[in-house]
C-alpha positions as CSV (number, residue, x, y, z in Angstrom):
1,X,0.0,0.0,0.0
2,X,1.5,3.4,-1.1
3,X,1.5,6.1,2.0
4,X,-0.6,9.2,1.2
5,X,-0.2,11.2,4.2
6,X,3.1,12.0,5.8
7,X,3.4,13.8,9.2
8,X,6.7,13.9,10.3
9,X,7.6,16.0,13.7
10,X,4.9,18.1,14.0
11,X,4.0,20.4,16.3
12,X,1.5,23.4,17.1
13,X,2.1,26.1,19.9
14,X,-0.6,28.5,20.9
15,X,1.1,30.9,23.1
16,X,2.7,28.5,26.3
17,X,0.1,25.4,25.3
18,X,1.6,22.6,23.1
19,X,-1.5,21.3,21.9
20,X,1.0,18.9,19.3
21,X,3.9,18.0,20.2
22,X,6.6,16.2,17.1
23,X,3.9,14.0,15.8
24,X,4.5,11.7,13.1
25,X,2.2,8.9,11.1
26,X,1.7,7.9,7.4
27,X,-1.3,7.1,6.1
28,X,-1.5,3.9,2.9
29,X,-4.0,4.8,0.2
30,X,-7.1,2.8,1.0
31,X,-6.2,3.2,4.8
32,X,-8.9,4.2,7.3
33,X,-8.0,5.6,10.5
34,X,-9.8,6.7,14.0
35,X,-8.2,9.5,15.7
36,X,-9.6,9.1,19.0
37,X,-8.7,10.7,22.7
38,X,-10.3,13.3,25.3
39,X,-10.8,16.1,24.9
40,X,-7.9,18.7,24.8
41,X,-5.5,16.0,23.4
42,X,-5.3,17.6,20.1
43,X,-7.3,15.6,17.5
44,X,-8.9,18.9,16.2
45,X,-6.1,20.4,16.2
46,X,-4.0,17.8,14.1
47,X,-6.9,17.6,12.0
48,X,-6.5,21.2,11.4
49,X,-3.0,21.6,10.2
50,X,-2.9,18.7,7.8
51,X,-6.0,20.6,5.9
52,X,-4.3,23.9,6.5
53,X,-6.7,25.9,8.4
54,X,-4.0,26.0,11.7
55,X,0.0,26.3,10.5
56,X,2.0,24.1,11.9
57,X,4.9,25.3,14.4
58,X,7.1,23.0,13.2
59,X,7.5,19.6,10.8
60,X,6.1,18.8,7.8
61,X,2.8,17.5,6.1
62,X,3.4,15.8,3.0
63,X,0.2,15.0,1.1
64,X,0.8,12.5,-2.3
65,X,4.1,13.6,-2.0
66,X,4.2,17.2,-2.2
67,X,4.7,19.5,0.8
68,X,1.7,21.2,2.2
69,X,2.6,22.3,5.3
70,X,1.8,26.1,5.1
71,X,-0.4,25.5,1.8
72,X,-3.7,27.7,2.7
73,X,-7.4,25.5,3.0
74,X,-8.5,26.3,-0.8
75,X,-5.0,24.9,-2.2
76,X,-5.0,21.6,0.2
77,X,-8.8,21.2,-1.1
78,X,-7.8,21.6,-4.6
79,X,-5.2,18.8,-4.2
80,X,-7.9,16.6,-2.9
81,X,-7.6,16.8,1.0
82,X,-10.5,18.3,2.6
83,X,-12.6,17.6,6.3
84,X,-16.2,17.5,6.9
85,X,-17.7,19.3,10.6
86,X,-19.3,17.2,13.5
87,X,-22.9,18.5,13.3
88,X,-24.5,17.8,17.2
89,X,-27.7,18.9,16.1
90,X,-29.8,16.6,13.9
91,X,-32.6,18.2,11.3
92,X,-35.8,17.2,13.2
93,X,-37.5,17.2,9.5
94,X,-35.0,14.6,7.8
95,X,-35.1,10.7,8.8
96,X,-31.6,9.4,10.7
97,X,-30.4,7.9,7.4
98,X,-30.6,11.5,5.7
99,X,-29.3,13.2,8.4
């Protein structure tokens, strides 16, 4: 299986917090993966710098081989990588399948 996603050291520092601290992982195409943990361990936040909507401090996000560490959201989408929200609220009109 060919890796997809490369993240190799990174970090993210708001102010004195280190919500990330040198995390690395590759991802095979095909792969599925659960991020879990509580919260405040940082899954949002790692979430957020491989799509580019939070810059990484440091380290590098490599996407299909090409460097997108400080790519902006629209460029990272345009290559293919994109996230989706966690809605808590369900549409009282739609069944459970459509929502």
């Amino acid at each position: 299986m060919s890796e997809i996603l490369r993240l190799q050291s990174v970090s993210r520092n708001f102010s004195g917090l280190k919500a990330l601290r040198d995390v690395s992982l590759g991802i095979g195409k095909g792969e599925v993966l659960g991020l879990i943990g509580p919260n405040g361990a940082g899954k949002t936040t790692l979430v957020n710098v491989v799509t580019g909507v939070t810059p990484a401090s440091s380290g590098t996000v490599t996407f299909m081989g090409q460097d997108i560490t400080r790519v902006k959201t629209y460029q990272s989408a345009r290559l293919g990588l994109s996230r989706t929200f966690q809605v808590v609220q369900p549409f009282a009109e739609f069944s459970a399948l459509d929502n």
